[in-house]
ZAGUTI-133323 format. One record per residue (C-alpha): x, y, z. Coordinates in pm, whole numbers, padded with zeros to 5 digits, always signed. Layout:
BEGIN
XYZ...
//
This chain:
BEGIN
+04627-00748-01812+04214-00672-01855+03996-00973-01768+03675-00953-01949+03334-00878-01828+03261-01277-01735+03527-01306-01569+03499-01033-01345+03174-01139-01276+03283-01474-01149+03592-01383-00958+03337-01097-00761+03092-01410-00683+03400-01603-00534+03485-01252-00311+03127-01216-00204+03132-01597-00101+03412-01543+00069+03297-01207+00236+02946-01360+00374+03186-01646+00542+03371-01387+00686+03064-01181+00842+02968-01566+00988+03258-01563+01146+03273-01251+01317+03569-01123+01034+03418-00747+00972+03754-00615+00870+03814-00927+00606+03472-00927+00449+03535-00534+00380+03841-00592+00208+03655-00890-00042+03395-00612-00084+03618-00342-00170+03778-00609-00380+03439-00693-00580+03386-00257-00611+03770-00274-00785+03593-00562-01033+03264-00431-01094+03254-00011-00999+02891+00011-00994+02723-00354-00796+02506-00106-00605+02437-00435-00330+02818-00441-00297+02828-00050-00207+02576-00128+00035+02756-00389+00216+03085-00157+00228+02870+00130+00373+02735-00127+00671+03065-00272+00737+03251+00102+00741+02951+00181+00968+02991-00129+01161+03335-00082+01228+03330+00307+01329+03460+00481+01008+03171+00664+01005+03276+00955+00760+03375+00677+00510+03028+00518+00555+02881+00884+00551+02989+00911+00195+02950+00577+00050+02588+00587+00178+02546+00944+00009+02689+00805-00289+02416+00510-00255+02145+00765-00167+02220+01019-00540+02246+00702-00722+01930+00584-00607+01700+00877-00676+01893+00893-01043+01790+00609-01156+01410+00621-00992+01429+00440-00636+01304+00654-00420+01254+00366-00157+01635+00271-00142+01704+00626-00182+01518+00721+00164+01654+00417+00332+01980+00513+00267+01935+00888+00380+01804+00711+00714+02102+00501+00759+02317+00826+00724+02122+01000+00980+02195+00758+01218+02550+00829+01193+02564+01158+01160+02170+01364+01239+02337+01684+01162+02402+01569+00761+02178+01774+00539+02342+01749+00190+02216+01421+00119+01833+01520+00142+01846+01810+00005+02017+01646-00291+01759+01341-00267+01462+01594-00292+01541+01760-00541+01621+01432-00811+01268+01304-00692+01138+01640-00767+01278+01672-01067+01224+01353-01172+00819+01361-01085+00790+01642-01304+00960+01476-01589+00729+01171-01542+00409+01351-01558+00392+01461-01901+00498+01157-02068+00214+00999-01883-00193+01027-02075-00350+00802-01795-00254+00830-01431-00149+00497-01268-00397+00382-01058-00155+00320-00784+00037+00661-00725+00363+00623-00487+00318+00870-00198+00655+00987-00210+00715+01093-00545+00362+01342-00476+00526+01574-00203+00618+01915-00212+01029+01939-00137+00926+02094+00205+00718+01861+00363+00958+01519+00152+01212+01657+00357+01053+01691+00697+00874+01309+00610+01240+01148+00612+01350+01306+00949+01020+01107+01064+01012+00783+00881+01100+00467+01089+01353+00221+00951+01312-00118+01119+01520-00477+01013+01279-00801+01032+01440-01160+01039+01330-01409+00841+01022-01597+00943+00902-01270+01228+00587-01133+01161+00579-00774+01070+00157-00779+01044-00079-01048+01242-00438-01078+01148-00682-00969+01350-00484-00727+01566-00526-00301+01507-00290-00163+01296-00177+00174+01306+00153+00193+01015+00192+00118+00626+00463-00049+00581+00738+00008+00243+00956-00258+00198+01321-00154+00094+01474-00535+00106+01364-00893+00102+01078-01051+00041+00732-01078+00240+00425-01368+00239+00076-01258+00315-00154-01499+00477-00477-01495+00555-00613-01736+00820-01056-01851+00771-01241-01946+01084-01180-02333+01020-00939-02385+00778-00594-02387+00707-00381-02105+00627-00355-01945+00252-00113-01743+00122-00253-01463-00052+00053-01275-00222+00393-01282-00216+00579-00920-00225+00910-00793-00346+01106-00492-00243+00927-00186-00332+00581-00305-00225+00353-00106+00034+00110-00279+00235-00080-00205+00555-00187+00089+00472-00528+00067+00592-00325+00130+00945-00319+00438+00868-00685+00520+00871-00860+00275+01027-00898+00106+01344-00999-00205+01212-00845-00581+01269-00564-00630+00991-00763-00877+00731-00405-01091+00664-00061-01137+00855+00213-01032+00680+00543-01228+00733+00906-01185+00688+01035-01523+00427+01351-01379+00447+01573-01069+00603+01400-00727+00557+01459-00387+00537+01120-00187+00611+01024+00165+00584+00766+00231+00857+00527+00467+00837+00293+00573+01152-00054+00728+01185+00105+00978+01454+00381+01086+01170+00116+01155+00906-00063+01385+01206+00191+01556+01291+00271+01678+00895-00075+01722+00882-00059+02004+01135+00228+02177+00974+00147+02155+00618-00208+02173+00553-00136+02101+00181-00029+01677+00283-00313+01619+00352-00472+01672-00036-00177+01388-00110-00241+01147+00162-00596+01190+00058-00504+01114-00277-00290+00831-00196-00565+00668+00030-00815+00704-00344-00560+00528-00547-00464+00256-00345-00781+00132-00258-00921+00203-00643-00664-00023-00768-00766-00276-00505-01100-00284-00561-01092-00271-00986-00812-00533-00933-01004-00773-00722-01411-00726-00716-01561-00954-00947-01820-00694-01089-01440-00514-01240-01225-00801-01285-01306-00878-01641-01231-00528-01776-00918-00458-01946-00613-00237-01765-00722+00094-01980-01089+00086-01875-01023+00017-01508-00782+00327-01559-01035+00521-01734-01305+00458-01446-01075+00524-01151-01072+00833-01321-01439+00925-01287-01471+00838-00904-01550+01149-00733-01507+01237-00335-01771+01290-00109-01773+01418+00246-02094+01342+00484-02203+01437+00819-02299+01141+01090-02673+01073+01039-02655+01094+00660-02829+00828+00470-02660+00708+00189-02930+00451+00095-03303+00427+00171-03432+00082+00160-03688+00026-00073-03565+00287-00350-03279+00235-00580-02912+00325-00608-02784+00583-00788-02434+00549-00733-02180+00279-00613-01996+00393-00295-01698+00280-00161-01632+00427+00203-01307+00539+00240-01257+00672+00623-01558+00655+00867-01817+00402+00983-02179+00345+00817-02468+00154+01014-02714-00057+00841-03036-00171+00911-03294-00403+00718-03671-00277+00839-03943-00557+00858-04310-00553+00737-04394-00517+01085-04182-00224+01140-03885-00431+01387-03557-00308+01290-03298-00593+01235-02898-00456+01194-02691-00554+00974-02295-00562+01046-02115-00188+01038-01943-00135+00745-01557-00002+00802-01337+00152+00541-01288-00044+00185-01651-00139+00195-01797-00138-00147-02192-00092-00138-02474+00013-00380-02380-00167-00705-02583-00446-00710-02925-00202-00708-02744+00041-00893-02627-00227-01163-02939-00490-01180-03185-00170-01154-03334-00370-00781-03461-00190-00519-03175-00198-00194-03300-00392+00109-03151-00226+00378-03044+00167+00471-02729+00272+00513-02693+00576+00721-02341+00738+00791-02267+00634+01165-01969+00864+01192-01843+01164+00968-01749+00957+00643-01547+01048+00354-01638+00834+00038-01546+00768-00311-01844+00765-00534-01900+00633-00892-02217+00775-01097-02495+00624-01228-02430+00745-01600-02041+00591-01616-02129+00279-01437-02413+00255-01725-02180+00383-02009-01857+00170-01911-01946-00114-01648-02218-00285-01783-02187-00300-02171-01936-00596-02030-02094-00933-02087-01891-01093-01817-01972-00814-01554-02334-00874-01634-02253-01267-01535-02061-01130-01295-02340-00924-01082-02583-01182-01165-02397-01493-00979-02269-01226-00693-02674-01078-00608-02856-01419-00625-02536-01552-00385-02631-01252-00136-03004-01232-00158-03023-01594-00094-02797-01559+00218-02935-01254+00319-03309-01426+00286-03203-01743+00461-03095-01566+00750-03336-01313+00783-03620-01609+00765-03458-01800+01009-03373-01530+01267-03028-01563+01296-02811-01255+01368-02674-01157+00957-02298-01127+00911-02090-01111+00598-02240-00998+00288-02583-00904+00173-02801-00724-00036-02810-00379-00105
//
């Protein structure tokens, strides 16, 4: 006799309840047969799948957990998740290294799907997913690299203030970030669902992570290390273009998504100016901007290290604090028409994104709340910057340029 769709749905809620007792009790064999049992109910519950695959895998039937995780893996990359996708290709690599079907399968639905994505899209999303970029060749040589790591609940998988050197790509759970002030409690700045990157500053800077990132319940993480990006790098000279890329649209949707001079604007015109942002590379000694003149461009530094140094009357040199990678500078001369107060000179080799003088005029300003904006933000830092200068005090944070 059929039972109807509700019903099935409650009678596999009582098997998984009785399968996660089971896996408390140490009852692998049991809480396999309630899962097979919810699969009988409901063919496609992809979490179900998943939990047959780990207990086959568990239990040594590897072949049977070879092809429920290949299963997992095609039906994955069908329907768009690349991230589950890869994490289950990983999982069947650690049974059996020698399995190739499976990626080559996987790489070709992402690449097929990629191209059917791109001409349905007018505007590129400012966020582009690194994966879904690759050419086949190097996709394929990325998953034999990528790291798959398990977090419990409550374990830190990013502290503030130590160096990084991974993004991170999470495949289950759920993450907090927190940031920490000097002298006050800790805030939680985001909460993230599967799917999410983060850390991926890591992977091009050396600077102290700016938040801790931690585990609120079990995860499944995707790791991916400075060293791996390298060593594709040296093999295919094309990744690089795409990490490039990657690096430009993750940290142009940061900054249009959180500086208050781009809040205000609407989705399409943050879109449309990401688009204009053009790349610039620059030797160590370059100056970017020469106190005393005027900006003619807003630059945010996007691998390298820039000095900067406010020049007295008297002709003392005072510096200012180096500025690391995601540093915005240049828009409040650039977008009040002022005169910067301090020269920023290209410490190291820098590679920067750069936004023109005629788009910032043509698309930024016309914005009545940017203008409020910029107004509120330069009077905050030329008062600080003025306040410390006057009273000798070594300048730290934000100022003026």
């Amino acid at each position: 006799m059929a039972i109807s769709p509700a019903e099935a749905q409650q009678l596999s809620r009582q098997y998984k309840d009785s399968a996660a007792v089971n896996i408390l009790q140490g009852r692998p064999e049991e809480a396999l047969a309630d899962y097979r049992k919810v699969l009988e109910l409901t063919p496609h519950d992809t979490s179900a799948r998943l939990k047959v695959a780990e207990l086959l895998a568990q239990l040594g039937h590897r072949q049977e957990a070879v092809r429920e995780f290949h299963y997992l893996a095609i039906r994955y990359a069908a329907e768009g998740n690349s991230i589950h996708a890869i994490a289950a290709c990983k999982l069947i690599l650690a049974i059996d290294p020698q399995h190739a079907e499976t990626q080559e399968n996987l790489a070709s639905l992402i690449a097929m799907q990629s191209a059917e994505e791109r001409p349905q899209s007018e505007v590129p999303e400012p966020s582009t997913p690194l994966f879904s970029k690759l050419p086949r060749d190097v996709f394929l040589a990325l998953i034999d690299l990528l790291e798959m790591r398990r977090i419990n609940g409550g374990e830190h998988i990013i502290t503030e203030g130590e160096r990084g050197h991974s993004m991170f790509i999470l495949v289950q759970g759920t993450v907090r970030v927190v940031h920490t002030p000097e002298n006050a409690p800790p805030r939680t700045l985001a909460e993230l669902g599967e799917g999410s990157f983060f850390g991926e500053m890591g992977l091009i800077s050396d600077a102290p992570r700016m938040a801790s990132v931690i585990a609120t319940r079990d995860c499944t993480l995707l790791e991916v290390t400075r060293e791996m990006l390298a060593q594709l790098g040296a093999r295919f000279p094309a990744f690089e273009l795409v990490v490039q890329q990657f690096y430009k649209d993750r940290l142009l949707d940061n900054l249009l998504e959180s500086n208050p001079v781009f809040k205000p604007l609407s989705d399409e015109q943050k879109r449309a100016i990401a688009q204009r942002f053009q790349t610039r590379t620059v030797e160590p000694g370059t100056v970017l901007l020469q106190q005393g003149q005027r900006s003619h461009a807003l630059h945010l530094l996007l691998r390298g290290r820039c000095s900067v140094v406010h020049q007295d009357p008297e002709g003392g040199e005072r510096p200012y604090p180096d500025m690391t990678e995601g540093a915005l500078f240049g828009e409040i001369s650039l977008l009040l028409d002022l005169r910067v107060t301090a020269t920023v000179r290209a410490a190291t080799s820098c590679l920067l994104l750069v936004l023109d003088q005629e788009t910032v005029k043509e698309r930024v300003l016309p914005h009545p709340e940017v203008r409020r904006a910029l107004t509120h933000l330069s009077r905050e830092r030329l008062d600080r910057t003025a306040a410390l200068l006057a009273e000798g005090a070594e300048v730290r944070g934000s100022f003026l340029i």
